[in-house]
Structures are given as C-alpha cells and as structure tokens.
N, C-alpha and C positions, 0 to 999 in steps of 0.2 A: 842471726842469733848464734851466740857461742855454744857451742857443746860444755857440757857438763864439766868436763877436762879441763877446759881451755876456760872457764870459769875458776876452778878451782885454783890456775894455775897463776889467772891475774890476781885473784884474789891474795895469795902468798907474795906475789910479787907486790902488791900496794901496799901489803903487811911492809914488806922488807923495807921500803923506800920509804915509810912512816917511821919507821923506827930510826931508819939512820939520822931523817932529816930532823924528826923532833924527839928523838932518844933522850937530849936534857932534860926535858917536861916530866913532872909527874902524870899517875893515867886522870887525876880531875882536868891539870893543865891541856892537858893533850885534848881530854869531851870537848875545852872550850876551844880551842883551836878548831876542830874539827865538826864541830857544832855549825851548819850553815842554813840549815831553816830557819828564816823570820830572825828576830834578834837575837840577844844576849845581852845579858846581865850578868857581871862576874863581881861580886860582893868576897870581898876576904879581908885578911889583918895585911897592916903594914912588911912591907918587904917579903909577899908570898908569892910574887912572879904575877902578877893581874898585867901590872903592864906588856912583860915579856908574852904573856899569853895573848895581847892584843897583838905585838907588833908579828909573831907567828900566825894569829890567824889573819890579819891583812896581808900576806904576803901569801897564805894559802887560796883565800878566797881570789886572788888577783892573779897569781900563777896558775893555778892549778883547777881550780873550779872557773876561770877565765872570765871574772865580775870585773866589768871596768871602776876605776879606781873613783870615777865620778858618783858612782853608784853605790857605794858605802860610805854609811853615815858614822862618824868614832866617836864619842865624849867621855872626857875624862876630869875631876874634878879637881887636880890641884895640878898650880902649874910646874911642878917639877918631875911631873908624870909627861904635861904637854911637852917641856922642851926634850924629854927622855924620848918620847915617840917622834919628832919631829928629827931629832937627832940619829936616831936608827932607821927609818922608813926612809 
C-alpha cells in the first residue's frame, strides 16, 4: 500500500500526464474519454468533437487502462464519422 505521500504524489503526477496528453478536450470531452465503467453514450450537435472523444478514449482504454482492442465495442452512426475513426485509430 502507498503511503499517503506517495499517493498524493501519483495523483498530481496522472493530473499532469492527463493534461498534456488530452489538454485539447474540453473538461465534458475529457469525463468521456475518461469515463471507463460499463458504456457510454456521448449525444451532442454536429461538429462538437464526439468522434475525437471516441478515438481519445479508444486509445485510453487500450493504452493505459490495458483493455484489448477485441474487447471494445464502438458504434457510430454516419459513415463519415466511421471512415474518420478508421482513419485516425
């Protein structure tokens, strides 16, 4: 178990390395990126970053929480969102 310190210390540290890596995100974009219990559902207007929030959080859940890539499910409903994600992942 970490001492309280050494707690506080990773904690600033996950801050800092969230920030650099998803600093473009607003902080709703960033809950869904970082959102990893059970699904998600991200509803918004045209051109608010839903896709970029997906292809950030498949890259979280697959780097960083260490989910293999077989084991996440994406759907997305128009195809110029599919070839956008197929294109960046």
């Amino acid at each position: 178990m970490l001492s309280e310190e050494k707690q506080l210390q990773f904690a600033a540290l996950r801050r800092r390395v969230i920030a650099q890596a998803f600093g473009n995100l607003n902080p709703r974009q960033l809950e869904g990126v970082l959102t990893t219990e059970g699904p998600l559902l991200l509803l918004a207007g045209a051109g608010s970053g839903k896709t970029t929030v997906l292809i950030h959080r498949l890259g979280y859940l697959m780097d960083c929480r260490g989910i293999p890539p077989e084991r996440i499910l994406t759907v997305t409903y128009t195809v110029a969102a599919t070839r956008d994600m197929r294109a960046r992942v």
